[in-house]
SEVOPA-34836 format. One record per atom (N, C-alpha, C): residue in one letter; x, y, z. Coordinates in steps of 0.2 Angstrom, whole numbers, padded with zeros to 4 digits, always signed. Atoms other than C-alpha are relative to their C-alpha. Layout:
AXYZ/...
***
This chain:
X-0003+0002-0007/X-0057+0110-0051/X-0006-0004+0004/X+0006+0003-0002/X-0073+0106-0044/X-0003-0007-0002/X+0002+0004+0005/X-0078+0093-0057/X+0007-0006+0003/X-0003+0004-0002/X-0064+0084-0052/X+0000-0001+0009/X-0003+0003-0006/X-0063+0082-0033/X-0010-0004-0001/X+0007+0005+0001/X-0083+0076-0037/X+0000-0007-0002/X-0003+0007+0003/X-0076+0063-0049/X+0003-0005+0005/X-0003+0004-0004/X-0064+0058-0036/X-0004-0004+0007/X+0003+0000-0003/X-0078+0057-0024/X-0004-0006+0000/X+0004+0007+0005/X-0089+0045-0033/X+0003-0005-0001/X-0005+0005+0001/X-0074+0035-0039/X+0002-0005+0005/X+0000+0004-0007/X-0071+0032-0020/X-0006-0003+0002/X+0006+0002-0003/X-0088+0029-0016/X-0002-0008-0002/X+0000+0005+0002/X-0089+0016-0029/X+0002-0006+0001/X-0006+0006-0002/X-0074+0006-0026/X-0002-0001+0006/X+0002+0003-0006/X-0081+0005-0008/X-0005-0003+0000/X+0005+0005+0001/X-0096+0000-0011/X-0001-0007-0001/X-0002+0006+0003/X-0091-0015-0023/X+0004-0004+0002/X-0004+0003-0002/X-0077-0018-0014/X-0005-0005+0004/X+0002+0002-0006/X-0087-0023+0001/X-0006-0005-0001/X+0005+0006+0002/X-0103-0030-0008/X+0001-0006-0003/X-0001+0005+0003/X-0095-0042-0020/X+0003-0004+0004/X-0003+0007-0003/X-0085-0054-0011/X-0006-0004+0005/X+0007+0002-0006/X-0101-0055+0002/X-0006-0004-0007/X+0006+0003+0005/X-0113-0058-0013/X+0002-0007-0003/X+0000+0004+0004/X-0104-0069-0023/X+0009-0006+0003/X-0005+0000-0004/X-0094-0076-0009/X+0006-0004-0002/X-0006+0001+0001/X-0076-0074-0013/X+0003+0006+0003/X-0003-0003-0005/X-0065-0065-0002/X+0003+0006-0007/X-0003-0005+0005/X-0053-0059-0017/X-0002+0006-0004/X+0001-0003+0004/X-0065-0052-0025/X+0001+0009+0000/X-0002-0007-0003/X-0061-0035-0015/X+0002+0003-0003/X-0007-0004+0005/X-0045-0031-0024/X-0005-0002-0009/X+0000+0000+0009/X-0050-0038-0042/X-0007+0005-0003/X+0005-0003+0003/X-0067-0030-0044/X+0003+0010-0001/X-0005-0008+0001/X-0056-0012-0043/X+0003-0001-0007/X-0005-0001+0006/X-0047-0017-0060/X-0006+0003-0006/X+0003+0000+0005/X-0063-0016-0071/X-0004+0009+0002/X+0002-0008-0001/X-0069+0001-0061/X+0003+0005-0001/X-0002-0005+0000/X-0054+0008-0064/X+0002+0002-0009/X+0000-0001+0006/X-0056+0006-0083/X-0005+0006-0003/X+0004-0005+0003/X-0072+0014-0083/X+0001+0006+0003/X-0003-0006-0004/X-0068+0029-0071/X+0005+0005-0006/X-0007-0004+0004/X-0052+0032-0084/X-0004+0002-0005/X+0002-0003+0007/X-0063+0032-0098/X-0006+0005+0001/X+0006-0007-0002/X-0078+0043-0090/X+0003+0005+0000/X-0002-0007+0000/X-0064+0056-0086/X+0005-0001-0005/X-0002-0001+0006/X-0054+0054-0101/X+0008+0000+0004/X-0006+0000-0003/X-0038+0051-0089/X+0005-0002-0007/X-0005+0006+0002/X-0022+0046-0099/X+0006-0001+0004/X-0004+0006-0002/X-0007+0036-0096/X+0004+0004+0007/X-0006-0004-0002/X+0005+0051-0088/X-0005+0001+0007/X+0005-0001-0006/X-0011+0055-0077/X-0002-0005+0004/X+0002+0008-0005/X-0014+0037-0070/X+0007-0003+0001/X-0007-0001-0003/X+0005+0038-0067/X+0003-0008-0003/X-0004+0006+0003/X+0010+0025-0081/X+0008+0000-0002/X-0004-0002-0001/X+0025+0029-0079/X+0007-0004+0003/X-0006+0005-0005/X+0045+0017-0075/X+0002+0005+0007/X-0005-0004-0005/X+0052+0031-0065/X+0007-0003+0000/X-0008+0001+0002/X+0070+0032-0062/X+0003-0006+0006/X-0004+0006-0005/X+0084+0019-0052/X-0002+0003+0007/X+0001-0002-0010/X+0083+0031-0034/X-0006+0001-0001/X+0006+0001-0004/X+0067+0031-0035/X-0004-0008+0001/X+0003+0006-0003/X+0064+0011-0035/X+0008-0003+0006/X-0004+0002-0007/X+0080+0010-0021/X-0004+0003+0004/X+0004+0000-0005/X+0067+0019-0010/X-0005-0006+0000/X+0002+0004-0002/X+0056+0008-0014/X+0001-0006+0001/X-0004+0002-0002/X+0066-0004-0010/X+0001-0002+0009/X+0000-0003-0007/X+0070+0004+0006/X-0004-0001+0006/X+0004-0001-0006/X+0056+0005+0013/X-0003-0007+0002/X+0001+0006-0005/X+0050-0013+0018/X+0006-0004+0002/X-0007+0001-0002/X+0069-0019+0019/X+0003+0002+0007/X-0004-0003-0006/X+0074-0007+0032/X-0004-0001+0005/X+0007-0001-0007/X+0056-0009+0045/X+0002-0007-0001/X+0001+0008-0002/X+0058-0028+0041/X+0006-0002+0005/X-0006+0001-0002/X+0077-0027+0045/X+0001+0001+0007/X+0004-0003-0005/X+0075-0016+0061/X-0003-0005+0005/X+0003+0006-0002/X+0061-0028+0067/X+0003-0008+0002/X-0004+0008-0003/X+0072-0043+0067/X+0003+0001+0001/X-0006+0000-0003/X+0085-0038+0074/X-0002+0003+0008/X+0003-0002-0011/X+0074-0029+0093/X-0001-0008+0000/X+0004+0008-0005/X+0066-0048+0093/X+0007-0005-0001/X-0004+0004-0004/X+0081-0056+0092/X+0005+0001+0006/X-0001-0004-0006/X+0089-0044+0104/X-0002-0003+0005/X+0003+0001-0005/X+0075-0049+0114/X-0004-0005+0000/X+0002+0010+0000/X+0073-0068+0112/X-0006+0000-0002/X+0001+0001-0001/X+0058-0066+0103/X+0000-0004-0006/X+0000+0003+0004/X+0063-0074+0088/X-0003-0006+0000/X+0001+0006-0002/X+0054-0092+0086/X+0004-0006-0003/X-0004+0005+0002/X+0059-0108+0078/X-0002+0000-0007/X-0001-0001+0006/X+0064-0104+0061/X-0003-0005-0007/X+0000+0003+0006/X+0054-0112+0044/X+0000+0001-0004/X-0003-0003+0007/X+0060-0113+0028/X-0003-0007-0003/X+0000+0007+0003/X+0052-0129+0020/X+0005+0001-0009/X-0004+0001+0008/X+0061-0133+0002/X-0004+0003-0008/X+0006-0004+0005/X+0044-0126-0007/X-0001+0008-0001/X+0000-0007-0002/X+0046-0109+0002/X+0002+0005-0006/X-0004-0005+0003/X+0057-0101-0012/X-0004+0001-0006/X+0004+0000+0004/X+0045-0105-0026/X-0006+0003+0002/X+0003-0004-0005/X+0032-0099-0015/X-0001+0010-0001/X-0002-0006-0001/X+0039-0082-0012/X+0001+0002-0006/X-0002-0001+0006/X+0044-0080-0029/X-0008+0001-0003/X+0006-0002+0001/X+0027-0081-0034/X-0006+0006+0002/X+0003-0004-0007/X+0018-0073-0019/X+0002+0009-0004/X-0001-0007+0003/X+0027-0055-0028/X+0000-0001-0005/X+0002-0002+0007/X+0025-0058-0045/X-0010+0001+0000/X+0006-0001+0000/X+0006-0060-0041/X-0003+0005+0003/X-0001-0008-0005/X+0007-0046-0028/X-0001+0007-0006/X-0002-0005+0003/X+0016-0035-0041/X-0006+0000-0006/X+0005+0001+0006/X+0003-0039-0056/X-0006+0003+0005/X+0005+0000-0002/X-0012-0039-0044/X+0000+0011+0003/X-0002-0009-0004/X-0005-0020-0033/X-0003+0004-0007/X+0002-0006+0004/X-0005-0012-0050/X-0005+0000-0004/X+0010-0002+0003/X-0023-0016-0057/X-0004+0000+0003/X+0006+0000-0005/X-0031-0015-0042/X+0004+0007+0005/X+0000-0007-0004/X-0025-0004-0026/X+0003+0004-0003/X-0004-0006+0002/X-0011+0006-0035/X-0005+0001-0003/X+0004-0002+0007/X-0020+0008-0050/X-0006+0004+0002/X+0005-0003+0000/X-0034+0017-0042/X+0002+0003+0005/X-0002-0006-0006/X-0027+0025-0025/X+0003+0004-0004/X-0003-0006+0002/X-0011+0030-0033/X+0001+0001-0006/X+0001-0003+0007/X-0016+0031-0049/X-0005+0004-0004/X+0004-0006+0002/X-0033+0036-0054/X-0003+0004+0005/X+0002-0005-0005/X-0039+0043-0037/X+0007+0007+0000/X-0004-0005+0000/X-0022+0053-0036/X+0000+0006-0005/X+0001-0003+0006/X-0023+0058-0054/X-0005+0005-0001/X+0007-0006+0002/X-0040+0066-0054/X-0001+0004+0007/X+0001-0008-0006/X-0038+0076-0038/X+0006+0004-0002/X-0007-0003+0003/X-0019+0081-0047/X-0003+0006-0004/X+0001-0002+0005/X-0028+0085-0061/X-0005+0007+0003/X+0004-0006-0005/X-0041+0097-0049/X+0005+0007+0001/X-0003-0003-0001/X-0024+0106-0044/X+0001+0000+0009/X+0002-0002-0008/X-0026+0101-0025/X+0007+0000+0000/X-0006+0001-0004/X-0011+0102-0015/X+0003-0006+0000/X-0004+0007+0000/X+0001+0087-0016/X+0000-0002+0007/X+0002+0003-0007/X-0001+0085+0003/X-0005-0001+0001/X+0007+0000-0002/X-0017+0087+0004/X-0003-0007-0006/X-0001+0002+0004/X-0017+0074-0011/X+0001-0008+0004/X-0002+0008-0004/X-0008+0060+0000/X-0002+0000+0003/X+0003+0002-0006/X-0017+0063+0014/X-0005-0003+0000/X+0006+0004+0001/X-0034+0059+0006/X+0003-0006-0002/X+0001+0006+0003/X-0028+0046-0005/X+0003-0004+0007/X+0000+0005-0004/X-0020+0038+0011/X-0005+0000+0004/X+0007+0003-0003/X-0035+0038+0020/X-0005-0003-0004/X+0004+0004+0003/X-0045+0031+0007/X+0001-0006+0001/X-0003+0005+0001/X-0033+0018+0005/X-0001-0003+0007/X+0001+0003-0005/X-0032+0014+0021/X-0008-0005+0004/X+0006+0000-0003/X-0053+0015+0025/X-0001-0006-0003/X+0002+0006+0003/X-0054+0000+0009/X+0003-0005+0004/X-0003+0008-0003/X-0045-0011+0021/X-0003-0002+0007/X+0004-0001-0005/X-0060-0011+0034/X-0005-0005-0002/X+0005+0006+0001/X-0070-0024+0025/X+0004-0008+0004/X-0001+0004-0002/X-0056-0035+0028/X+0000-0005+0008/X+0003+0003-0005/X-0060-0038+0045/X-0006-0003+0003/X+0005+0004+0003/X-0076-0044+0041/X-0001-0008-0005/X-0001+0006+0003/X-0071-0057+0028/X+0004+0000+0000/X-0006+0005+0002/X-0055-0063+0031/X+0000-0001+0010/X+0001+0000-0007/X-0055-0074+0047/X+0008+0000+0007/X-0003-0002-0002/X-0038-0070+0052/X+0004+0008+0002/X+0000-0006-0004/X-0040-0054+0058/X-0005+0001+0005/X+0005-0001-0005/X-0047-0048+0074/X-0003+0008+0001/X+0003-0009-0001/X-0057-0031+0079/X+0007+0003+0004/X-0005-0005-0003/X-0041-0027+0092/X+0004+0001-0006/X-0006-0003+0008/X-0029-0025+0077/X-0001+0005-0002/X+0000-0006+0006/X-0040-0013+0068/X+0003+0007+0003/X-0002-0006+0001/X-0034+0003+0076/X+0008+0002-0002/X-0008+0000+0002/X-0014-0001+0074/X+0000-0002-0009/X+0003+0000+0010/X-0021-0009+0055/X+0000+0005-0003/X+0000-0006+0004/X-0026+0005+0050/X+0003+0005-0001/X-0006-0006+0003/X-0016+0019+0055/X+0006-0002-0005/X-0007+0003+0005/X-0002+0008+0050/X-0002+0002-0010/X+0003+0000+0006/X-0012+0008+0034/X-0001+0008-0005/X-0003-0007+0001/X-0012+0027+0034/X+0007+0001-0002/X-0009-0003+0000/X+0005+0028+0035/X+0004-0003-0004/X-0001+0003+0008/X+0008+0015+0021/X-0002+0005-0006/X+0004-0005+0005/X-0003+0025+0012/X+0005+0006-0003/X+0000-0008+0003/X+0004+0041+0013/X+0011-0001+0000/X-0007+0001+0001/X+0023+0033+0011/X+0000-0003-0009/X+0002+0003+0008/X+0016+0022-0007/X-0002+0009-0004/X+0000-0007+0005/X+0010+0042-0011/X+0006+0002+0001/X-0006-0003+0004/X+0026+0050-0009/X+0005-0006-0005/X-0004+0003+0004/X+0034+0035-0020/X-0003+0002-0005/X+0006-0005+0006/X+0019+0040-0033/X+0002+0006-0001/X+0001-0009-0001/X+0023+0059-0030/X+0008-0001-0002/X-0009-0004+0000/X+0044+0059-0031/X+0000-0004-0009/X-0004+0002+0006/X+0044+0046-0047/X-0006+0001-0007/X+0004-0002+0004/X+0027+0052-0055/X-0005-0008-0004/X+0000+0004+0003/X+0025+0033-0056/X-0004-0005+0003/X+0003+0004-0005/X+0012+0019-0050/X+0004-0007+0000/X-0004+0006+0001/X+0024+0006-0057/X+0004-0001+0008/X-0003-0002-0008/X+0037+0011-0041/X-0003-0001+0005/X+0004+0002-0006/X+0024+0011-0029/X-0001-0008+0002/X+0001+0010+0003/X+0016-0006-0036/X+0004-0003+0001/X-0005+0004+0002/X+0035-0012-0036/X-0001-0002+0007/X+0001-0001-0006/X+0036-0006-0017/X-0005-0006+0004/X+0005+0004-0004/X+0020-0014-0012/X+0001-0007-0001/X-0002+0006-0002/X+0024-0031-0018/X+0005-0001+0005/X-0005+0002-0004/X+0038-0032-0010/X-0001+0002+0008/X+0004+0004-0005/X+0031-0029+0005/X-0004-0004+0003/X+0003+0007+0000/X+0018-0040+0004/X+0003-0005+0001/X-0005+0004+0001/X+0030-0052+0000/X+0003-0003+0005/X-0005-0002-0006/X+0042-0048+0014/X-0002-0002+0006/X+0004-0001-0007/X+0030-0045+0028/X-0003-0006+0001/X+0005+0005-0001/X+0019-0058+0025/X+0003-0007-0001/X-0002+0007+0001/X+0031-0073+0021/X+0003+0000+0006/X-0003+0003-0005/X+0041-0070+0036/X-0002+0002+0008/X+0003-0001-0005/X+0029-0062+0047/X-0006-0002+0002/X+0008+0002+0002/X+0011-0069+0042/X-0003+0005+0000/X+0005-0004+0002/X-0003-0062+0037/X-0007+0001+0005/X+0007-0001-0004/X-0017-0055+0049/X+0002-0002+0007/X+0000+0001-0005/X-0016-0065+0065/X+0006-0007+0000/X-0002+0006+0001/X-0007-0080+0057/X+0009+0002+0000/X-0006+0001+0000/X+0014-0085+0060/X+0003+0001-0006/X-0002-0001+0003/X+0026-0082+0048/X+0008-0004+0001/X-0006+0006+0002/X+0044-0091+0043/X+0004+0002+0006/X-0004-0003-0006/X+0053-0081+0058/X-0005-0002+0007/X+0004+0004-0007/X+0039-0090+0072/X+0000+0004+0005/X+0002-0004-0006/X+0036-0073+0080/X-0006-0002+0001/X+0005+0001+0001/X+0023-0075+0089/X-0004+0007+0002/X+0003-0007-0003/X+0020-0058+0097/X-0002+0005-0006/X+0000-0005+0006/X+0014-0051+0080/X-0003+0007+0002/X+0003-0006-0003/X+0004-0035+0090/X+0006+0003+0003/X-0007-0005-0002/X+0022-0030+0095/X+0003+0000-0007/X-0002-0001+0004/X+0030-0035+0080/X+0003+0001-0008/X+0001+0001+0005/X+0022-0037+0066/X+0002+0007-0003/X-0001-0009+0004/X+0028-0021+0052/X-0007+0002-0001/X+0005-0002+0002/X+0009-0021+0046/X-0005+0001+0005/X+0007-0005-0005/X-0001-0022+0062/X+0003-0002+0008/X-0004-0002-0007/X+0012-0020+0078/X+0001+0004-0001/X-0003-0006-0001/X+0017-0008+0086/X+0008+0002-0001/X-0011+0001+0003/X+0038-0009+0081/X-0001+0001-0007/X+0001-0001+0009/X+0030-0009+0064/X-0001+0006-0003/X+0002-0005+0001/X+0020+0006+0066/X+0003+0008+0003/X-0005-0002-0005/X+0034+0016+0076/X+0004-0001-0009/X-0006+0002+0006/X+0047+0009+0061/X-0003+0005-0007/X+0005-0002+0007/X+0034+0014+0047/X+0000+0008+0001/X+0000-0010-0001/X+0032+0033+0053/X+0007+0003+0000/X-0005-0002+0002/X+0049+0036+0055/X+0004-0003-0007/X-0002+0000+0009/X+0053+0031+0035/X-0004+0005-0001/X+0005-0003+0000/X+0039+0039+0032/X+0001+0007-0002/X-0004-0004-0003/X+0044+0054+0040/X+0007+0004-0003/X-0008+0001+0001/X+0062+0053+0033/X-0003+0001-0008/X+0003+0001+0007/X+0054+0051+0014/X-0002+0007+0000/X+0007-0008-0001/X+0042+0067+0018/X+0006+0006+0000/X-0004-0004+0001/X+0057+0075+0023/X+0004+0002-0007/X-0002+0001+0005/X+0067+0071+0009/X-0004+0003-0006/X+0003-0003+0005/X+0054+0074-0004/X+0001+0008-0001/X+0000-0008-0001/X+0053+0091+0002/X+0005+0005-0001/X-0005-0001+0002/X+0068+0094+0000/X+0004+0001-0007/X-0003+0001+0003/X+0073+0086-0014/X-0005+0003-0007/X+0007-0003+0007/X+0055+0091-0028/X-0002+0003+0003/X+0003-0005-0002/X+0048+0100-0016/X-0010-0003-0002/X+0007+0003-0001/X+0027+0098-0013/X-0003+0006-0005/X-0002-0004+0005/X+0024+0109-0028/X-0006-0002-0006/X+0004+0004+0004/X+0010+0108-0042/X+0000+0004-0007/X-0002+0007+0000/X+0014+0101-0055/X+0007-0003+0003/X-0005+0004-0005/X+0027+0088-0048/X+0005+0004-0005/X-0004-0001+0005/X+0043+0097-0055/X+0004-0006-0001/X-0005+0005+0000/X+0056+0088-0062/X+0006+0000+0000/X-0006-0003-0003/X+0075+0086-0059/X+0002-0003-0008/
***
């Protein structure tokens, strides 16, 4: 048991390190996310994870309608108060947009799951599973992980600024610990992975990315953005919340995950 929360210690340690110093040394921004895929090969193979353990797994239909659900219903929600409240802007869709977008989540969804999923909710998760920690105590670390490796990008990426990071991040928490219960109810990083493109996707096509506009020309993104406003992070806690309860309910928080 011990052997394992050490593993997953190190594992974290590493992934921040590299995260942080690669892109700086060999200056490329991206490199944050990709240098995760080849650490989470060696990590698997140090600890001998396999596939069920790093949560290779399709999972079932209700488990990809949450995730589904969850950037659909915060994104839907959100446009409807700022249209309410005239803060809609002037709409653009140029004729390239769709292609765009199409791509924008196929790259997402490849990218999510060899890099963040694949290590938060998959080999971080798995090797604290594998320890026997408590499933909440489980998604609270991995979302705090998760959320801490998105602390460089305020440094190298120059659309973000310092006031954002404390709504960023919790937000980032609370993503975190919504991507684990999608991990946790379908046993599955695929689901999550699925989840997270598509918010990516979503959030970012029509809301922008960091500090920048998006296709719906709000401009107040510190109110309304889903990833780093506040209507976002209000919307986000209550799914959240809603999921947590549900979980609970329906598999219960329980080790191992049972199954229905």
């Amino acid at each position: 048991m011990k052997n394992a929360y050490k593993y997953g210690l190190i594992g974290y340690v590493l992934v921040m390190i590299c995260s942080t110093l690669f892109p700086v040394i060999f200056g490329n921004e991206q490199l944050q996310a990709l240098i995760i895929f080849p650490l989470i090969l060696v990590l698997a193979y140090w600890t001998k994870m396999n596939g069920k353990e790093l949560g290779l797994e399709f999972g079932r239909l209700r488990d990809y309608m949450w995730a589904i659900l969850y950037p659909l219903s915060i994104c839907l929600v959100i446009i409807v108060i700022a249209l309410v409240t005239g803060n809609l802007g002037a709409i653009k869709y140029p004729n390239e947009m769709t292609g765009k977008i199409v791509y924008l989540f196929l790259y997402t969804l490849i990218l999510a799951f060899a890099t963040e999923e694949g290590f938060f909710r998959g080999w971080l998760y798995g090797i604290l599973e594998r320890g026997k920690m408590n499933p909440k105590l489980i998604l609270l670390f991995t979302a705090l992980a998760f959320a801490s490796w998105h602390l460089p990008l305020f440094f190298l990426n120059s659309s973000f600024n310092l006031s954002m990071l404390p709504i960023y991040i919790t937000g980032g928490i609370i993503g975190g610990l919504t991507f684990g219960l999608l991990r946790y109810i379908s046993g599955s990083i695929i689901v999550s992975s699925f989840s997270h493109a598509l918010w990516n996707t979503i959030v970012y096509s029509l809301f922008g990315f960091g500090s920048s506009i998006g296709i719906l020309g709000i401009k107040a993104t510190n109110i309304f953005s889903p990833e780093s406003g506040l209507l976002g992070l209000a919307c986000g806690l209550v799914f959240m919340v809603i999921l947590w309860v549900w979980a609970s309910k329906k598999v219960g928080f329980n080790y191992p995950t049972p199954q229905e």
